[in-house]
C-alpha positions in Angstrom: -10.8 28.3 2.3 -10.9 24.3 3.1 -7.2 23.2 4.3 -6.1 20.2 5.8 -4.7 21.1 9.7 -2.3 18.9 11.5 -2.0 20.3 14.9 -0.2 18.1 17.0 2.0 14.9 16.0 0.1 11.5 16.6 -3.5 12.6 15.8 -5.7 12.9 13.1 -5.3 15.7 10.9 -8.2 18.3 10.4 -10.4 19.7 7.7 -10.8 23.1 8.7 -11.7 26.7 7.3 -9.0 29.0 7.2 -7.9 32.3 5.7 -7.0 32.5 2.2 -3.7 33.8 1.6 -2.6 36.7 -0.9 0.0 36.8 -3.2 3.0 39.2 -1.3 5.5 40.4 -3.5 7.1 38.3 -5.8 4.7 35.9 -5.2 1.3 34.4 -6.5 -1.8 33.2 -4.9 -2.4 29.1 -7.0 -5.7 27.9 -6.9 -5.1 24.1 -6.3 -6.9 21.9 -8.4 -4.9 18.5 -6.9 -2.5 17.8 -4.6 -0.6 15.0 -3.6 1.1 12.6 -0.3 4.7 11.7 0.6 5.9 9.8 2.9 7.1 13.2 4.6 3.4 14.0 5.3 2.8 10.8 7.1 6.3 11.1 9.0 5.1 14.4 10.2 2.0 13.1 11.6 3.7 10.7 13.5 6.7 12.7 14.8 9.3 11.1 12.8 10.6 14.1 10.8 13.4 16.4 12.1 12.3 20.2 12.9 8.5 19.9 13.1 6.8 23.2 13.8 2.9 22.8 14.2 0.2 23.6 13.5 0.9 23.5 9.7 -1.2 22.8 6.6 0.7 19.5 5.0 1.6 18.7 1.4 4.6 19.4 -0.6 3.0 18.7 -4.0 0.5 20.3 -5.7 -1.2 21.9 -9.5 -3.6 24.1 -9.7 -4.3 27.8 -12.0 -2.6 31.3 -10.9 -5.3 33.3 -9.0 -3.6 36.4 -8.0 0.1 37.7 -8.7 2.1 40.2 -6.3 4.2 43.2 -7.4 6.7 41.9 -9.6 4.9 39.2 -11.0 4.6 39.4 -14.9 0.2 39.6 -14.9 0.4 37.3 -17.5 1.1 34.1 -15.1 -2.7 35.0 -13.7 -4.7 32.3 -15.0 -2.0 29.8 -16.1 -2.1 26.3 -15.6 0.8 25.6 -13.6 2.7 23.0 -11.3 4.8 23.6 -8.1 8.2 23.0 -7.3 8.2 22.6 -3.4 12.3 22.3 -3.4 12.8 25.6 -2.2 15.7 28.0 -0.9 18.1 25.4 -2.5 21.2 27.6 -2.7 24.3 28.5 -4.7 26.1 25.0 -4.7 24.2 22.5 -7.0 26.3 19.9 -5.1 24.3 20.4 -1.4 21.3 22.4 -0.6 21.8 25.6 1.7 20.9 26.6 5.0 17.5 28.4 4.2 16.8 24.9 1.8 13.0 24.0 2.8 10.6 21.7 1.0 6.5 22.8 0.9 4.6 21.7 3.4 6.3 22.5 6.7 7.8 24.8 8.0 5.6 26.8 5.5 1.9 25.9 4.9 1.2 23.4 2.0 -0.6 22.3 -0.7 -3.2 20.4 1.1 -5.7 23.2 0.6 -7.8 25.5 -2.1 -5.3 28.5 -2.0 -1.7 28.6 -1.9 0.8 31.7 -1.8 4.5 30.8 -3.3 7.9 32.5 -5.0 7.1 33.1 -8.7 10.2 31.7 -9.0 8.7 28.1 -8.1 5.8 27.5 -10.3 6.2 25.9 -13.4 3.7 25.9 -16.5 1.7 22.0 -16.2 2.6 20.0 -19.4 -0.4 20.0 -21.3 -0.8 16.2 -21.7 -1.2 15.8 -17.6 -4.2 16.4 -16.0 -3.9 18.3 -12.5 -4.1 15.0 -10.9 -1.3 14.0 -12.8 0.7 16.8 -12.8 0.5 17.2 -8.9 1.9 13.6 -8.5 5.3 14.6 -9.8 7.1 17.4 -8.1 8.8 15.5 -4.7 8.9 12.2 -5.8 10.0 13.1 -9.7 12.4 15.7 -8.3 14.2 12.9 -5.8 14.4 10.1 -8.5 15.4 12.9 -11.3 18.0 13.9 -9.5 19.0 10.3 -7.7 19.1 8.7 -11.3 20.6 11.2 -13.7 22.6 13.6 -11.5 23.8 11.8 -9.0 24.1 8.5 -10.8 24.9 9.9 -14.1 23.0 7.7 -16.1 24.0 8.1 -20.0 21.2 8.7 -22.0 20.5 7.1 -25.5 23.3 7.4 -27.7 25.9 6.0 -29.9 26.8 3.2 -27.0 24.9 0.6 -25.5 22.4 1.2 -23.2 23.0 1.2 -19.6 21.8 -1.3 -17.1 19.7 0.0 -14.3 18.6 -1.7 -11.1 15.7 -0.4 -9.2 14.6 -1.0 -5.8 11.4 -1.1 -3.9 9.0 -0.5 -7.1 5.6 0.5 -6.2 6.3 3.9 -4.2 5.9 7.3 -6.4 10.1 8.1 -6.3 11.0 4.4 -7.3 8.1 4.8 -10.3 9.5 8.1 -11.5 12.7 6.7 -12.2 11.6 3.6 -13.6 9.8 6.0 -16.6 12.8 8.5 -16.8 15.5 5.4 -17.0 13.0 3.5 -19.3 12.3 6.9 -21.4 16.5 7.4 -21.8 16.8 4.2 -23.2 18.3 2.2 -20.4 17.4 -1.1 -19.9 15.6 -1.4 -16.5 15.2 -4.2 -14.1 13.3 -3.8 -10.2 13.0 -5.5 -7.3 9.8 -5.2 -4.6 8.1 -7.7 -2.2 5.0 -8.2 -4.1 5.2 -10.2 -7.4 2.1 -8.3 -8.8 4.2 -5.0 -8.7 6.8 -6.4 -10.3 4.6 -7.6 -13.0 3.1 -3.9 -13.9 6.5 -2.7 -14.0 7.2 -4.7 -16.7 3.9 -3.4 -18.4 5.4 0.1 -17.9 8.8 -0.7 -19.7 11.0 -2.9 -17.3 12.6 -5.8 -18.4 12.1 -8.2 -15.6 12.0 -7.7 -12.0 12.9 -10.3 -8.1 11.0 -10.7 -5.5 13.3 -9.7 -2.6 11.7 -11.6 0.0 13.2 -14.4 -1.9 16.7 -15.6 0.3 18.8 -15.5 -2.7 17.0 -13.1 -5.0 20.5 -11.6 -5.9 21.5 -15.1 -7.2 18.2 -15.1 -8.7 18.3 -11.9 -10.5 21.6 -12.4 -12.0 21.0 -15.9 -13.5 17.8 -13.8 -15.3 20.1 -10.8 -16.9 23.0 -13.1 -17.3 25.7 -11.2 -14.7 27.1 -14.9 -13.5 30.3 -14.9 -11.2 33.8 -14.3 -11.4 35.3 -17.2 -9.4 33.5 -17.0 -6.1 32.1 -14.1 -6.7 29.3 -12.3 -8.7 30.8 -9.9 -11.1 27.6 -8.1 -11.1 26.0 -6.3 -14.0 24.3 -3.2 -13.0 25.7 0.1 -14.2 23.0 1.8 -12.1 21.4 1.3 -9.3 18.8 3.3 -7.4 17.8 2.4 -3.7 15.5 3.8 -1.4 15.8 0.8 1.6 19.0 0.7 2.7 19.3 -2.1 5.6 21.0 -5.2 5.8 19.9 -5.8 1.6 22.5 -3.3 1.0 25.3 -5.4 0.8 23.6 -7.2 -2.1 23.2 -4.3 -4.2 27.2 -3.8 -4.4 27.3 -7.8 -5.7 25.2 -7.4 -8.8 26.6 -4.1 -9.3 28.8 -3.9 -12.2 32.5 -3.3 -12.2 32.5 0.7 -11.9 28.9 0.9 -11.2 26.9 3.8 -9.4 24.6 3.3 -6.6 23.0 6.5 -5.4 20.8 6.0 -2.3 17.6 8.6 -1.2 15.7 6.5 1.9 16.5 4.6 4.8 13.1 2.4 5.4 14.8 -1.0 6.2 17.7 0.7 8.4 21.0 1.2 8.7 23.5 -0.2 6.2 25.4 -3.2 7.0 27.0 -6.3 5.8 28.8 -4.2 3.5 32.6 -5.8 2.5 34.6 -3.1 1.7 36.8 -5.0 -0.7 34.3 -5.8 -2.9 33.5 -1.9 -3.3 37.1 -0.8 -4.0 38.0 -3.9 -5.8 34.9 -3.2 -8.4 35.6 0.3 -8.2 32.1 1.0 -7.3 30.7 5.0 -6.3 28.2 5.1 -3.5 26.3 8.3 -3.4 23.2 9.9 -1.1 21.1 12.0 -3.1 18.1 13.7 -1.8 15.5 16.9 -3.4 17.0 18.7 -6.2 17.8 22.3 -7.7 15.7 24.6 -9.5 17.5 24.2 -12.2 17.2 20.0 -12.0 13.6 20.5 -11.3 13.5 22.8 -14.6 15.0 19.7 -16.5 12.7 17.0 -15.0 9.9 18.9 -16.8 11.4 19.2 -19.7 11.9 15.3 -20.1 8.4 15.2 -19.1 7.2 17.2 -21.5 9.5 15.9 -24.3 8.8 11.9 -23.4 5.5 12.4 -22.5 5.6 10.7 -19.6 2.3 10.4 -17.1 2.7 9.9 -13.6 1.1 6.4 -12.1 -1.7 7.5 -9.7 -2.8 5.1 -7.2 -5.8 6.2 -6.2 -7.5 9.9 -5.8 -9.3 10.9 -2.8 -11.4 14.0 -2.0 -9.9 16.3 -0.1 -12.5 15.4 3.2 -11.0 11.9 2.9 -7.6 13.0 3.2 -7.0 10.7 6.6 -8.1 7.8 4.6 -4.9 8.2 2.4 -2.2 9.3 4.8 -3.4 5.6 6.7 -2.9 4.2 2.8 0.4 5.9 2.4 1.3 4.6 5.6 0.3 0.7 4.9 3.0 1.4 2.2 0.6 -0.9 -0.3 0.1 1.8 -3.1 1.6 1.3 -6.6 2.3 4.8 -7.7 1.1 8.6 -6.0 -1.8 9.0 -3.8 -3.8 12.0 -5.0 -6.2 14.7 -3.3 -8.6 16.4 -5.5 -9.7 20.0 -4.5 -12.2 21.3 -6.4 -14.9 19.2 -4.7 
């Protein structure tokens, strides 16, 4: 079978031919139709990701049909459409992953080929109204901001009370997108920020309310005089119930100003550094919860598909590229320029 081959950090990877697996026990052997790029893929190749064991066919994300199922495996699943979950091993406690937690792609050999072998447990029937390139954009990136926005966060979904206000950071990257549609889709009313004023302006078109340039000085000021949030004295009283960052850095600080009073902030990335410039009194004083959130559960994965299937929701592809050209998007993933998931298609 065609795979792609990274066999030492910091060079190209490698289309090369190697064995098809078969489905073990418990298992089943999925045909991949499309696959799709993380960050983590790219962080790999360049020796930034902790634990790397090589040489290691890449990609945590991926849809394809059920070839061939092991002893155990109800037969019916052979020839199912189905998508992957590549948060695996998770554990007992729904509150932190386990020891033997692993995601897709490395240790174990990924998606970025024409065969795969997984855990029955792990594949998931593709919603009908997603085509495989579709359906292979969401598992990583849906999974962190599923879990980062509703679990973590606890945003309320539609109900008898008002909706809730959410703040997003960063739009543009496939994580940051996800939780734009699942906010958007529970009825919150959704604002973003991102460097690039064309972003901002298709995530309106996808449901947000109105978005800041952050490259702006005072884009906090900014952004509050657009929803309304003012100050309280000196002070901005804030007006987010929800925000979700993926940055971090020295921005940080203004997330807890237009946070509301008792607002959530769950963070899942660190690509602008370390926090700082954080005053401690304004987080007691507001009463604000500062969470980390990262992957997910089965069972939270299990739910993601389920909004997915019930809102409808499609998955913002960037671009697709044949699997040959799979070098050409890591460097595109890397330039960080995409608006939505960078796609492989397989069956060339």
């Amino acid at each position: 079978m065609r795979a792609i081959l990274l066999s030492e950090t910091h060079q190209p990877v490698q289309l090369v031919d190697a064995p098809a697996p078969t489905a073990g026990p418990g298992e089943v052997v999925v045909n991949i139709r499309a696959a799709a790029l993380n960050h983590r893929d790219v962080f790999i190749q360049k020796g930034l990701y902790p634990g790397i064991k090589l040489p290691v066919i890449l990609g945590s994300d991926g849809a394809g049909v059920v070839s061939s199922v092991g002893e155990g495996v109800d037969p019916v699943w052979r020839g199912q459409e189905v998508i992957i979950n590549c948060s695996q091993n998770w554990g007992p406690n729904p509150k932190f992953y386990g020891p033997d937690f692993k995601i897709l792609g490395m240790p174990d050999n990924g998606t970025f080929a024409e065969y795969i072998a997984v855990p029955a447990t792990y594949i998931h029937h593709k919603p009908a109204h997603l085509t495989f390139e579709q359906a292979a954009a969401l598992p990583l990136a849906g999974l962190t901001a599923w879990r980062a926005l509703m679990t973590r966060a606890g945003l309320h979904t539609n109900g008898n009370n008002e909706p809730e206000k959410v703040l997003l950071t960063g739009i543009g990257g496939g994580a940051a997108l996800f939780a734009l549609q699942f906010a958007v889709g529970a009825g919150a009313d959704v604002w973003v920020t991102s460097g690039s004023d064309e972003k901002i302006e298709k995530a309106i078109a996808m449901g947000a309310k109105g978005g800041v340039n952050y490259r702006e000085p005072d884009w906090a000021k900014t952004l509050m005089a657009k929803t309304g949030g003012g100050r309280t004295g000196h002070a901005l009283k804030g007006y987010f119930d929800v925000i979700i960052d993926s940055a971090g850095g020295a921005g940080f600080g203004k997330l807890v100003d237009v946070a509301a009073m008792g607002g959530r902030i769950a963070i899942f990335g660190g690509t602008t550094g370390n926090l700082s410039d954080i005053a401690p009194s304004k987080v007691f004083f507001k009463q604000l919860v500062i969470v980390g959130s990262t992957m997910g559960t089965e069972r939270e994965f299990a739910d993601m598909i389920a909004f997915v299937n019930a809102k409808k929701v499609v998955p913002t592809v960037d671009e697709v590229f044949a699997l040959s050209d799979v070098e050409a998007a890591m460097r595109r993933m890397d330039e960080g320029k995409q608006f939505g998931k960078i796609v492989l298609k397989i069956d060339e």
